[in-house]
C-alpha positions as CSV (number, residue, x, y, z in Angstrom):
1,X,-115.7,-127.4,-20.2
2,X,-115.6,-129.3,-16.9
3,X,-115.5,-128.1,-13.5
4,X,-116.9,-129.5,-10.4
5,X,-120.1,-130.3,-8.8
6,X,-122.2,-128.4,-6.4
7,X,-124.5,-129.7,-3.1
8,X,-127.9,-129.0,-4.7
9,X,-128.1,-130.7,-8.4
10,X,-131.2,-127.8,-9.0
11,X,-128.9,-125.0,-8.7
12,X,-126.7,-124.4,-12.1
13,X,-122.7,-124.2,-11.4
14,X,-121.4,-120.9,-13.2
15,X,-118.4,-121.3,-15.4
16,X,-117.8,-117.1,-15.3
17,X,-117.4,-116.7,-10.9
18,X,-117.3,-120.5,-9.8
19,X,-120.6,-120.1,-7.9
20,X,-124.0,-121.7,-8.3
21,X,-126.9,-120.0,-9.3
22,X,-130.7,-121.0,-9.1
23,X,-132.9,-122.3,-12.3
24,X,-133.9,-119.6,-14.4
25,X,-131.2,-117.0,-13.9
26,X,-129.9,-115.9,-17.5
27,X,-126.7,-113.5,-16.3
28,X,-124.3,-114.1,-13.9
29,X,-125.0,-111.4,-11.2
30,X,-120.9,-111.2,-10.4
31,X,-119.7,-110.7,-13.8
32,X,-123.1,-110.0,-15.9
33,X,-122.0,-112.9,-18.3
34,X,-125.2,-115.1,-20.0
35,X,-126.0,-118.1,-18.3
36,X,-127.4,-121.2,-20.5
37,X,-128.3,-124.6,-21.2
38,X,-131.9,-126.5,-21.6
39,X,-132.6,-128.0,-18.3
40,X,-134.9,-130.0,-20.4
41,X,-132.0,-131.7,-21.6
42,X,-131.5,-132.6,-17.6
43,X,-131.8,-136.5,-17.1
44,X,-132.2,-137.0,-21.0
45,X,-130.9,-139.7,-22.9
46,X,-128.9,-138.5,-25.9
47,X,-127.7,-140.8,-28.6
48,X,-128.8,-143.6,-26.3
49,X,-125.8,-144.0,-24.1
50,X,-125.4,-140.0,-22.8
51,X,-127.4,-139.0,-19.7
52,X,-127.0,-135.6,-18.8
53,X,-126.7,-134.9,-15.1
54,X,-126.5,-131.0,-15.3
55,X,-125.3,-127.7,-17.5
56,X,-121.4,-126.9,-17.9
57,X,-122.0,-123.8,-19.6
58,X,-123.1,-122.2,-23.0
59,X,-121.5,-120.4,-26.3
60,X,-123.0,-118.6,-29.5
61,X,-123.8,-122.1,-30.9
62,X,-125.0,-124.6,-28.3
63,X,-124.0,-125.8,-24.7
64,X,-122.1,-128.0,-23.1
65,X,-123.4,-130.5,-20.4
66,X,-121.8,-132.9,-17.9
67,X,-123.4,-136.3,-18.9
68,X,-122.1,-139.9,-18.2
69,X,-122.1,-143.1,-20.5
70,X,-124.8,-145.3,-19.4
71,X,-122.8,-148.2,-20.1
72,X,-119.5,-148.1,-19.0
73,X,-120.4,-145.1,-16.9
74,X,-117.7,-142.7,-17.9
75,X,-117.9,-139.1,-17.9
76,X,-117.7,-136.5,-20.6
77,X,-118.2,-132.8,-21.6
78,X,-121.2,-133.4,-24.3
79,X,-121.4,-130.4,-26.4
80,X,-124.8,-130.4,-28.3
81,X,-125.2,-127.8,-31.3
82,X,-128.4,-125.8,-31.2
83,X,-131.2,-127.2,-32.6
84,X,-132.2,-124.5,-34.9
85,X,-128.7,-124.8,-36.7
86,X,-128.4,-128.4,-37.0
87,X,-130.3,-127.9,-40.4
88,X,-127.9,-125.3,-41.6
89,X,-125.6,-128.2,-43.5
90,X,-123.0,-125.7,-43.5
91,X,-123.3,-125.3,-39.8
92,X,-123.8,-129.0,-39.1
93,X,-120.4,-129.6,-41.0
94,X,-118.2,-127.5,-39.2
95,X,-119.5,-128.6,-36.3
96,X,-118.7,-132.4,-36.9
97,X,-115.4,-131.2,-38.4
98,X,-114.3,-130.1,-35.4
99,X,-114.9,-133.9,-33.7
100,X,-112.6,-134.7,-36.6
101,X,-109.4,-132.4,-36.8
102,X,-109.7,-132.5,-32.4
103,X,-109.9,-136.1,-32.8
104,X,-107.0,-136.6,-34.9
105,X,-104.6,-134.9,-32.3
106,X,-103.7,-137.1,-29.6
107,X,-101.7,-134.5,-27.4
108,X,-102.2,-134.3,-23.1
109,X,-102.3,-130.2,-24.0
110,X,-105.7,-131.0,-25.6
111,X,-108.8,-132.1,-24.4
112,X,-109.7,-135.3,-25.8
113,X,-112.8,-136.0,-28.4
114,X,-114.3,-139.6,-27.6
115,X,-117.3,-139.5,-29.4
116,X,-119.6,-137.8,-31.6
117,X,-123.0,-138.3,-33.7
118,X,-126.5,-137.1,-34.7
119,X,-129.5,-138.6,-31.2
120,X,-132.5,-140.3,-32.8
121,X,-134.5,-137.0,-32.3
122,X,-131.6,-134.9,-34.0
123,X,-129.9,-133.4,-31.7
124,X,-125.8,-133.3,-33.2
125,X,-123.1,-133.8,-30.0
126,X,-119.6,-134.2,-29.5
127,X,-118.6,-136.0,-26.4
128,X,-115.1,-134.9,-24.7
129,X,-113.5,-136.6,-22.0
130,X,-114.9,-135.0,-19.2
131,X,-112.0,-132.6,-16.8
132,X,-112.1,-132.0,-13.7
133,X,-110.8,-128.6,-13.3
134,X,-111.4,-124.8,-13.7
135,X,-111.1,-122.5,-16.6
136,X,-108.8,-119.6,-16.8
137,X,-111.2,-117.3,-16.8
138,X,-112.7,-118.9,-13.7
139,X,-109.3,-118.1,-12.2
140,X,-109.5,-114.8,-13.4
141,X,-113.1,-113.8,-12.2
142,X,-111.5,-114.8,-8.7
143,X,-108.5,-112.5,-9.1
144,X,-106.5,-115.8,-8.5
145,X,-102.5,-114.6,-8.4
146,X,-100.0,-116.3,-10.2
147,X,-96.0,-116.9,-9.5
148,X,-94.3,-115.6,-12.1
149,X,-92.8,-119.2,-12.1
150,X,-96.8,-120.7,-12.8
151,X,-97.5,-117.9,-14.9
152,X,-94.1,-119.3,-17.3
153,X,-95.4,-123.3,-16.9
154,X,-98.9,-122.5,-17.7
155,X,-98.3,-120.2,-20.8
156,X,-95.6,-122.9,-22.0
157,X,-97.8,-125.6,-21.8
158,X,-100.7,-123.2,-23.5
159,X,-97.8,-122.9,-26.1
160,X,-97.2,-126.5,-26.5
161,X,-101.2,-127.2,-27.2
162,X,-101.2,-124.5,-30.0
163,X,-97.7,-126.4,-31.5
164,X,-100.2,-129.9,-31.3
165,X,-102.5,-128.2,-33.1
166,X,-100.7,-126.5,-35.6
167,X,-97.9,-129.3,-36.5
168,X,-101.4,-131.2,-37.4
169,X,-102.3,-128.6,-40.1
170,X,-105.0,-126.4,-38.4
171,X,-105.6,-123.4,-35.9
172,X,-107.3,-122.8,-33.2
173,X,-109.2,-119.4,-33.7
174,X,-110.8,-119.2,-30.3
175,X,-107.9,-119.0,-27.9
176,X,-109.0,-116.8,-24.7
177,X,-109.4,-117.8,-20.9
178,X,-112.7,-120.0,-21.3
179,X,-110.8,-122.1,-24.0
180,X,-108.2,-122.9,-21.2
181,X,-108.8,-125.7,-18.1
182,X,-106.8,-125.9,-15.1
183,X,-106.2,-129.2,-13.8
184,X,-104.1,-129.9,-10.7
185,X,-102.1,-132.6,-10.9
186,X,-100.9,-134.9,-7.7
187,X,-98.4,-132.8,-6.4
188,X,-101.0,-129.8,-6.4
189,X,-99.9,-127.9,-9.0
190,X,-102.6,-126.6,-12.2
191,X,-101.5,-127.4,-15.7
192,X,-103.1,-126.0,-18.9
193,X,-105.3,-127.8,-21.8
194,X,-106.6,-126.4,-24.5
195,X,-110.3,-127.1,-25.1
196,X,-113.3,-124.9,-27.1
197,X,-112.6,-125.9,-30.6
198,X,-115.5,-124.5,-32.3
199,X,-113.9,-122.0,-34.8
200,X,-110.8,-124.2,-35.6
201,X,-110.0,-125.0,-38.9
202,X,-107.1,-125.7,-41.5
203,X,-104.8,-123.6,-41.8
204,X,-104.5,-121.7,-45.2
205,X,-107.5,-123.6,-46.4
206,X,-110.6,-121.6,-45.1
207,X,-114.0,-122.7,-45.3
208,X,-116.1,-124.9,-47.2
209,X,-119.7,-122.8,-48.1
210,X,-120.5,-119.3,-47.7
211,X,-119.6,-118.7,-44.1
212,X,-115.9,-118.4,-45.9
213,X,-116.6,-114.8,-47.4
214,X,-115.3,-112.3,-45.2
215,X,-116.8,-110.8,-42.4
216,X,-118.5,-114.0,-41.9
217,X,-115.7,-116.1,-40.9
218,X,-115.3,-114.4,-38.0
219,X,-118.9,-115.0,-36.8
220,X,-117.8,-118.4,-35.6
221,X,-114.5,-117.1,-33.7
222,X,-114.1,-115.2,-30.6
223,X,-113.7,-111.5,-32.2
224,X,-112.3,-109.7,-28.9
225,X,-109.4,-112.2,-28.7
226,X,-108.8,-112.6,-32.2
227,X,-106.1,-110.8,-34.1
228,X,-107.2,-107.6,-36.3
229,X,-105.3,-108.0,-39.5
230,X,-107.2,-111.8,-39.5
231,X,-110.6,-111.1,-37.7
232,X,-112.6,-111.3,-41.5
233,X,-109.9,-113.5,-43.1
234,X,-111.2,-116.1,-45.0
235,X,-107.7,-117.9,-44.7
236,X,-106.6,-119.2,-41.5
237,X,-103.3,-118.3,-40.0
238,X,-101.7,-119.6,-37.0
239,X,-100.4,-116.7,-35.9
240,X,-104.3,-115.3,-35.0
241,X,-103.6,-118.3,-32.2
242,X,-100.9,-115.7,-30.7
């Protein structure tokens, strides 16, 4: 997830209060959320055309860093699995599989994949287009106010993601606030994109390996957000997504 850049590139921007911390810190002191990344990774080349320039933030299975393309000099969100799982095939799969069903969307609800792959040193990444925005939980950890009029445009356009997504044959499984960016358009105004597709798959198919018993489905989903009649489903539903 994307968000902007701070005045001293040592000091780590936190995707939970919007402030910057220093190197080091593991929690956010404002909301007491882990903090994450490798700040090896920092200045690294991965797949030989992603430098990483700093830490966007970090889930149960890897992080996500602001990098640009050495080349061409575009930015994008590169999300790099953790290296301990990219030997779990299973793991390694559903990772790439998300590249793939995200990839096969083209929606402006979602965020965009551009790229993905294993580096020479085996590192697995998926590049999306990098966003220049805030989450929604961003907005909420600054008690941010909406209109009743925003709060309508931004639910509707959340809406019209999830119909992207689920008119292409698969579900989500991880909506909640960190799986929504804000940008603000010309005129000023925040619009909503979907992003965080880690535990999506297709719909009525489940998994492929074990991780499709249940109870282990859900390891890979976020479980407060998530539904209780499909938490341990092995067989997707796209009403969990509401």
């Amino acid at each position: 997830m994307a968000h902007g850049g701070s005045t001293d590139p040592s000091r780590l921007l936190c995707i939970h209060c919007g402030g910057t911390h220093p190197p080091g810190m593991r929690r956010c002191p404002s909301t007491g959320r882990a903090l994450g990344g490798d700040p090896r990774l920092i200045g690294q080349l991965i797949g030989r055309r992603y430098r990483i320039l700093r830490v966007l933030g970090e889930g149960p299975f890897g992080a996500s860093y602001k990098a640009e393309h050495v080349t061409v000099g575009r930015l994008v969100s590169l999300r790099i699995l953790r290296a301990e799982l990219v030997t779990n095939p299973v793991v390694l799969n559903r990772f790439f599989r998300e590249a793939r069903l995200v990839g096969s969307v083209t929606h402006e609800r979602l965020q965009p994949v551009v790229d993905a792959g294993l580096s020479d040193d085996g590192l697995a990444y998926v590049a999306y287009q990098y966003e220049r925005g805030r989450s929604l939980a961003r907005a909420f950890a600054h008690n941010t106010e909406f209109s009743v009029k925003q709060a309508a445009t931004l639910t509707s356009e959340i809406l019209e993601g999830l119909e992207a997504i689920h008119n292409s044959g698969f579900v989500h499984r991880a909506l909640m606030p960190d799986s929504v960016i804000l940008l603000r358009g010309a005129s000023g105004v925040e619009h909503a994109m979907l992003t965080n597709f880690g535990a999506a798959t297709f719909e009525d198919r489940g998994d492929d390996g074990p991780l499709a018993t249940p109870g282990r489905i859900s390891s890979f989903s976020r479980g407060p957000y998530t539904l209780p009649p499909h938490a341990h489903s092995p067989k997707p539903d796209r009403r969990e997504d509401l």
